[in-house]
N, C-alpha and C positions, 0 to 999 in steps of 0.2 A: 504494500500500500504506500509506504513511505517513497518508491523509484515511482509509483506515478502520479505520488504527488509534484515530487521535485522534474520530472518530465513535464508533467504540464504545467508548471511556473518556468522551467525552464524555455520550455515554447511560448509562453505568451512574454516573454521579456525578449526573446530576440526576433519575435517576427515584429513588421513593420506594416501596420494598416495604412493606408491611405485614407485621408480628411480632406473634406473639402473645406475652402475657405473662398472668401470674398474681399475684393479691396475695391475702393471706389478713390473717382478723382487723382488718378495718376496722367502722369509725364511720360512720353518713350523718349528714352535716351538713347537707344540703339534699336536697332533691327538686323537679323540677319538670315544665312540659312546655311545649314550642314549638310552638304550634298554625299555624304558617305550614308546617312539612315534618312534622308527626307522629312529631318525637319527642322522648320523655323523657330526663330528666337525673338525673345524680348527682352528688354531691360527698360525697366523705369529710374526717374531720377531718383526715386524713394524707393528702398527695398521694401517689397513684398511682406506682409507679417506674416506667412505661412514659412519661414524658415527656408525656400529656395536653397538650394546650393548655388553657390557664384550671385545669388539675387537674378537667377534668371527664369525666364517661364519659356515654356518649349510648346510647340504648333507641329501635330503632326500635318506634312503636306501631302498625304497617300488620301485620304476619304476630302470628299466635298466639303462637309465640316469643317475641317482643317483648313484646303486654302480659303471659307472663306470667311475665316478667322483670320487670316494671313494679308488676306487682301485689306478688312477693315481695320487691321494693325499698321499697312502703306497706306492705306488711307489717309488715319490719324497723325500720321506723322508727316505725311505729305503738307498735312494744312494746319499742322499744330496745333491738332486739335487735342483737347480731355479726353482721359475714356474714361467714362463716368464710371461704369465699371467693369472688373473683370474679374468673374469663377476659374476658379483652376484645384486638382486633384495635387494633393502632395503625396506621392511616396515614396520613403529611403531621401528623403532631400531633392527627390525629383518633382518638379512642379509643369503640369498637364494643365493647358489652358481649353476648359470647356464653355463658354461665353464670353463674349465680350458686347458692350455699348459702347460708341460713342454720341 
């Protein structure tokens, strides 16, 4: 009884769920894209409060979804504009952009 208890504290201490979080009223300070896995980047002037690694949020550009999160991301940055806001999935430090407004 005692191996599965510490098994199952031991699993739930090193896996890593993913959370969603929400930021409103940022800045893109960059824009880019990773042509080795197909996807886009961002970076605001303000890091992210969902922990980001590097403060960056990532765009997949494989599903429709994706560029056209990509595109409203050149968009906003085109005309400097707000993105009033933007949902994104954190996991392991990795931050998945699944909405955006501008």
């Amino acid at each position: 009884m005692k191996k599965l208890l510490c098994s199952v504290a031991c699993a739930f201490l090193f896996t890593s769920p993913a959370w969603a979080v929400i930021d409103a009223n940022r800045t893109i300070s960059r824009v880019g894209v990773q042509n080795t896995n197909s996807t886009a980047y961002v970076q605001f002037t303000v890091a992210p409060s969902g922990g980001c690694n590097y403060d960056i949020l990532y765009v997949s550009l494989t599903t429709d979804a994706g560029r056209a999160n990509y595109a409203l991301l050149l968009t906003a940055q085109a005309n400097r504009s707000t993105i009033k806001r933007v949902d994104y999935s954190v996991s392991s430090g990795t931050c998945t952009i699944n909405l955006i407004e501008i």
